[in-house]
N, C-alpha and C positions, 0 to 999 in steps of 0.2 A: 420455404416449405420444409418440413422437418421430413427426414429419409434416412432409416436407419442403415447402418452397416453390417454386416452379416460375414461370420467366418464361415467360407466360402465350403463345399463339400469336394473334395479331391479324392477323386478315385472310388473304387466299390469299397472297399472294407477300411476306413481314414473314418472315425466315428467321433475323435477328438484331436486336438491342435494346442500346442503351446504357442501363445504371444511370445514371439524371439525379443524383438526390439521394435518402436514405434518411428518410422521416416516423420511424419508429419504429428506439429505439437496444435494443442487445443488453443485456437482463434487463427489457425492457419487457411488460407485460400485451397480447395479441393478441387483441382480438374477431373473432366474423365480420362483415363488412363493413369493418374498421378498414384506413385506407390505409396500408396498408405502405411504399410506395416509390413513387416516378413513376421512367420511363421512357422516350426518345424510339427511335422507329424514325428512317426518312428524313425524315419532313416531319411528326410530329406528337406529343407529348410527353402518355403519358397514364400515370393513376393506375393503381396494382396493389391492390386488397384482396384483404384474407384469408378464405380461405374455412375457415379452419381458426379451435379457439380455445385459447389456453394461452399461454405467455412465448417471444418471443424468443430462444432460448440464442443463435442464432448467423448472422450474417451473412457471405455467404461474396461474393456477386457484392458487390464495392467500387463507390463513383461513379466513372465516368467508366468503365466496362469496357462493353466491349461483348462480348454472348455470345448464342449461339444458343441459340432459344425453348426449351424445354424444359429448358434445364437449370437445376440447381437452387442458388436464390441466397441462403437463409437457409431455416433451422430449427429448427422452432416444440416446445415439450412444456411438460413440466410443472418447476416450477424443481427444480433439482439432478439430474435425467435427463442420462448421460451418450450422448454423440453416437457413434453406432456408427462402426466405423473404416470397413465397406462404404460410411457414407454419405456420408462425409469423401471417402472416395476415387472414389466417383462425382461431388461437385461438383466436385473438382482438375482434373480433367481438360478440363471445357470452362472454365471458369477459367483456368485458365492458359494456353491456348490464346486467348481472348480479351480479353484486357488492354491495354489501350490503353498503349502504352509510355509516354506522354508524360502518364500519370497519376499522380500521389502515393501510394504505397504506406501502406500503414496502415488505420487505422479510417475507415469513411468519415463527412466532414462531416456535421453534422448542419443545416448551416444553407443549405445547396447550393440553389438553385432548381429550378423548372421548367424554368423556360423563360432559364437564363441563359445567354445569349448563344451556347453550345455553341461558343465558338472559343478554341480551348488557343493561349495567346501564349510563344513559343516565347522564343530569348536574342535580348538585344538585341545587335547584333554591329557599330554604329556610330552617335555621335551628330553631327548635324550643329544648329547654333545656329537657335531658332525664329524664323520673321517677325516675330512680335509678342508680347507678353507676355501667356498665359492663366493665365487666375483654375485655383486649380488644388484639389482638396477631399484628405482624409484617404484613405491607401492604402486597395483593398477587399481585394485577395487576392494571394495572393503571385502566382497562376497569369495574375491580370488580368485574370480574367473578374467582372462588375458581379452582385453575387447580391441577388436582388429575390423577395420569395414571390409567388407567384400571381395572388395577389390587391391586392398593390399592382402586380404590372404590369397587369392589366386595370384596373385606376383609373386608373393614370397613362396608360393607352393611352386611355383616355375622354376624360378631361379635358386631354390635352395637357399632361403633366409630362413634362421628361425625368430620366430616373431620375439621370441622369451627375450632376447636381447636388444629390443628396439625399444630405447623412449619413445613414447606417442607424443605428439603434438597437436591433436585434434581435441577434441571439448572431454573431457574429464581424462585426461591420462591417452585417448583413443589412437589406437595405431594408424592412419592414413596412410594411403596408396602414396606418398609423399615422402613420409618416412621411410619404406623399402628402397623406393628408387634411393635415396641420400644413402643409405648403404650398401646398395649397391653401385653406386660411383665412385666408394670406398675400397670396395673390394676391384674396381677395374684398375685401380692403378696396381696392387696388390700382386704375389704370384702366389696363387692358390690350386692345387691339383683341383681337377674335376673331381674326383673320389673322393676329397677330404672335405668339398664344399656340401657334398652330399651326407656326408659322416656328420659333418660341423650342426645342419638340420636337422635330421636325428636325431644329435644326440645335446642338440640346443648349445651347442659350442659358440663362442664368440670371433670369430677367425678373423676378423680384424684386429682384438688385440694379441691374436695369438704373432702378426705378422707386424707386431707394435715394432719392433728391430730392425725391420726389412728384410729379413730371411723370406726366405720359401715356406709358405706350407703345407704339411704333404699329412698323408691317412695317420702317419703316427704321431705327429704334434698333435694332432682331435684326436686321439686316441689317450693320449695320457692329460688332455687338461681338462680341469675338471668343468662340467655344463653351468652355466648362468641360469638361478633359477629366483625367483622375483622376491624380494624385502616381503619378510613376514616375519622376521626377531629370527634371529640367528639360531641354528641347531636345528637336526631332524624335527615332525611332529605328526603325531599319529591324528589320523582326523578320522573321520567318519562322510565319506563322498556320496551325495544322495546320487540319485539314479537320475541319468538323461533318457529321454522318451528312444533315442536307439538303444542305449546301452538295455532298458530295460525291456525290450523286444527280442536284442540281440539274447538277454539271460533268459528270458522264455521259453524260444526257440531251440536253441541249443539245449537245454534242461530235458526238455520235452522232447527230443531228438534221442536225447542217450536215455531216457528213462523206456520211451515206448516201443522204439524202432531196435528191431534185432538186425544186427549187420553184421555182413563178414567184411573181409579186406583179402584186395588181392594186389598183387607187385608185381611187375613187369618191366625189364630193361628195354627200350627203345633204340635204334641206332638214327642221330638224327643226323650225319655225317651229310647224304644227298639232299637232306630237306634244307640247310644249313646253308651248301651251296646255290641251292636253285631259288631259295629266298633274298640270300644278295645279289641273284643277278636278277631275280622281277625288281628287286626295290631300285635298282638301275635302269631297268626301262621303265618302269612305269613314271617315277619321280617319287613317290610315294615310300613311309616307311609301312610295310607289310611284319606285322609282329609274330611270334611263334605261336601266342594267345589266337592269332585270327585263323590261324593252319590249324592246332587244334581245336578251336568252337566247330569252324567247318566242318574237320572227321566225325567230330561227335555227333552233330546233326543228322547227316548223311549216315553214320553209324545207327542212331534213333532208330531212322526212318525204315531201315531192315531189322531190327529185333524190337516187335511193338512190346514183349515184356518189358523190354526198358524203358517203353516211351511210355508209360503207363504210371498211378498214384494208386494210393489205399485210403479208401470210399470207407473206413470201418467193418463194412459186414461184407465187401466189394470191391472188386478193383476196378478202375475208370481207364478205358484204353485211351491216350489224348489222341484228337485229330489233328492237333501241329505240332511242329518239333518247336520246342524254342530252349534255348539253352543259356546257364545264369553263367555270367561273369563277375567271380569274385573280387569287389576291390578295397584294398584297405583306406579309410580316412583315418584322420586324428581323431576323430570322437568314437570310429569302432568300425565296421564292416557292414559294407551296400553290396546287394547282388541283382543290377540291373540284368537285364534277359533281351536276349538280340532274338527277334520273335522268327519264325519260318525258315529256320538255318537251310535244309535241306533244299530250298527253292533259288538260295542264293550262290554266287561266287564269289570267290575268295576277295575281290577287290571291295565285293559291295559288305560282306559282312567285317572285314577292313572299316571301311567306311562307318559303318555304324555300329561299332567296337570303340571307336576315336571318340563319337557324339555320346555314347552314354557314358563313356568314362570322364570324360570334357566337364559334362554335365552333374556326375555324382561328385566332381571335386568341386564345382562350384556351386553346390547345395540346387541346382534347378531343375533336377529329376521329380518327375510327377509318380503319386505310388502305384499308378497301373504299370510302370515303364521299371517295376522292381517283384511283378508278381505275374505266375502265370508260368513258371519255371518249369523246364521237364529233369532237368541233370545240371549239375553245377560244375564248374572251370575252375579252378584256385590254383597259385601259382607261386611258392617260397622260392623258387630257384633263384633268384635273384637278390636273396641273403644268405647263398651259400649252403641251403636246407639238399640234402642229398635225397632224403624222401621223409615221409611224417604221413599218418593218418587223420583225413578229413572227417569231419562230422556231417550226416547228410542233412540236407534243409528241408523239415517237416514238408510236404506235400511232391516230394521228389522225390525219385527212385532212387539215384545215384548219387555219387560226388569224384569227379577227378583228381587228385592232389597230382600236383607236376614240381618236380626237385630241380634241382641244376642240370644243366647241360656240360657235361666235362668229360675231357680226353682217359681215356680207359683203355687199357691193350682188352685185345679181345682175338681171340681164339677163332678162326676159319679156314675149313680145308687144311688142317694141318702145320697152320702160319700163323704167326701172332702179329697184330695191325691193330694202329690205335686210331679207334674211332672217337667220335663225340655219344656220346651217351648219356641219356637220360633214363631214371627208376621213376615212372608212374603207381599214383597207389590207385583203384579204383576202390570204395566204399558203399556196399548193395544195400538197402532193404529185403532181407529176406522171403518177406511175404509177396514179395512183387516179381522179384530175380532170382532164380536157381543157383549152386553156382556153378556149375558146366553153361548156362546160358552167360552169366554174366564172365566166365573165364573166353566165354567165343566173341564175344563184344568187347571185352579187352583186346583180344586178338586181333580183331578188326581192327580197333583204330590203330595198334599198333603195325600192321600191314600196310595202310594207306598212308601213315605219317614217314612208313622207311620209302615210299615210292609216290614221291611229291608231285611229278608231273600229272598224275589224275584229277588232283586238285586247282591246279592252276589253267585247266583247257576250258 
């Protein structure tokens, strides 16, 4: 019996979907549950199973197409069932209307990623001679985009490999979960700093042959060699990168942020000296690591929750007071910036919003974030302290009052009673909506959370 397949509808406002890459090829066996195909909306790439069972005949939405939800992208029956011409010509039509020009026509790859890169490299249209000579590995694709399964990019995101440096050995060039581990059994024999393994990922270092001698390698060996970036004829080359469905959500938003929303910025030093110590000693009883992100999501909730100017949006002609706190956590991926939202902060504690801090972060680095589970936001979290950023001004997220930016944490003399004592310190920026926040209200709601973060114990009862 012929049973079409349908791109599935995720979430309230998800109105279209790119074909990522297809799991199963046309005259394959279809169970129910079997993953048929992954998918990316704007900000999060997730699997399709079958809810039907029988063969394959026919794949109609290609990779790299983007089409609206409902319409239907392959077609499942029994082998040698001929495909009605009605059916044919009801998937033609949002198909073809949704095609991403700048995709390869034909049968779609079978070795495509999840979560590969999403950015189509356009013609090279000039080369100019490079600085220095880089180590350069075997072409991956014609299109230039790096194809890695799943589950060796969450490896390699664990353990700090960058994928630019690994031959694939899976069906067209593909990086497999295979290939990481084989470099990583490379690097255990190896002495490599933890900081320079992390550098090495960043910044697509090779750290196996930088340790080709037997030496140590430490932050300033990845610091001075040059990154492995993949065979495309030697010399810089200017291209033209089309847009991936986050990146061009990400340029929207942001655009439409600074163009419509009047903000001010306010700065505040922190002393996180007792929050600093009373965090290493829960993350000792509990077993657990308790992070600074989950101390402040907490304040902020609980902050919300007494100034409803802040917990509030702009309606246009109106402002909408929210009736739950839920607050976004900034995180950066390789393809660009997810701000999953830990819902009801103000009803929870510190262990449980912990907890479910871990799962959406878990989840946006392994693309399986659903877009309700990125939308709904009251105030946003972001956090550079951990590149050394002392402070910097956030952009707010269209339907949000706020935005936190949080700098490094570092030792600072500081002036009290007359003494000088060097605390840990942190410069918060917060960034208002003016139509929504005062700033006397939003200079006292900085102050708040700046009061409950210097006196951690209220938080952790």
């Amino acid at each position: 019996m012929i049973q079409k397949v349908l791109l599935p509808k995720l979430g309230q406002t998800v109105e279209r979907a790119v074909i990522e890459t297809w799991r199963k090829a046309e005259g394959d066996a279809v169970a129910k549950g079997d993953i048929l195909c992954e998918i990316t909306t704007d900000k999060a790439t997730l699997e399709v199973e079958s809810y039907v069972k029988g063969t394959l005949l026919r794949i109609i939405g290609q990779a790299g197409q983007e089409l609206p939800v409902n319409a239907v992208i392959a077609v499942v029956g029994d082998p040698g069932d001929e495909i009605p011409d009605e059916v044919l010509q009801e998937a033609a039509a949002p198909a073809a209307g949704g095609a991403d020009p700048s995709a390869p026509s034909g049968p779609a790859p079978q070795a495509a990623p999840a979560a590969a890169g999403r950015q189509q490299t356009g013609q090279a249209v000039a080369d100019a001679p490079a600085a220095e000579p880089q180590a350069e590995l075997p072409p991956t694709h014609p299109s230039g985009r790096l194809f890695a399964s799943p589950r060796a990019r969450r490896l390699a995101a664990t353990e700090h490999v960058p994928l630019v440096v690994l031959a694939g050995s899976g069906p067209e060039g593909r990086i497999v979960e295979a290939d990481v581990r084989a470099y990583l059994d490379e690097l255990d024999a190896l002495k490599v700093t933890p900081l320079a393994r992390k550098l090495a990922c960043e910044r697509g270092v090779d750290v196996v042959a930088l340790a080709a001698d037997g030496g140590k390698v430490t932050k300033e060996n990845v610091l001075a060699a040059p990154p492995v970036r993949r065979a495309a004829g030697r010399g810089l080359r200017q291209e033209r990168i089309g847009l991936s469905p986050m990146r061009r959500i990400i340029a929207d938003r942001m655009g439409r942020s600074k163009r419509e929303i009047p903000c001010y910025y306010l700065h505040m030093d922190v002393d996180f000296t007792d929050l600093m110590a009373s965090r290493q000693r829960l993350n000792a009883r509990v077993g657990k690591k308790i992070s600074i992100n989950d101390y402040i999501i907490l304040t902020c909730g609980r902050a919300l929750a007494e100034f409803p100017d802040c917990n509030s949006s702009w309606d246009g002609g109106g402002i909408i007071r929210r009736g739950e706190v839920n607050v976004s956590l900034a995180i950066a991926l390789d393809e660009g910036l997810i701000v999953p939202v830990v819902r009801n902060v103000d009803r929870k504690g510190l262990l449980q919003v912990a907890a479910d801090t871990r799962d959406l972060i878990d989840r946006a680095r392994s693309k399986r974030l659903l877009p309700d589970e990125y939308e709904g936001g009251c105030m946003t979290v972001t956090n550079l302290g951990m590149f050394g950023i002392k402070h910097f001004i956030p952009i707010v997220n269209p339907g949000e009052s706020c935005i936190l930016g949080l700098g490094i944490i570092e030792e600072r003399p500081v002036v009290r009673q007359g003494g000088i004592h060097i605390r840990q310190m942190m410069t918060m920026t917060l960034a208002c909506d003016h139509r929504l926040i005062d700033g006397a209200v939003g200079a006292r709601f900085l102050e708040r959370i700046r009061d409950v973060l210097e006196h951690p114990a209220q938080l952790e009862a």
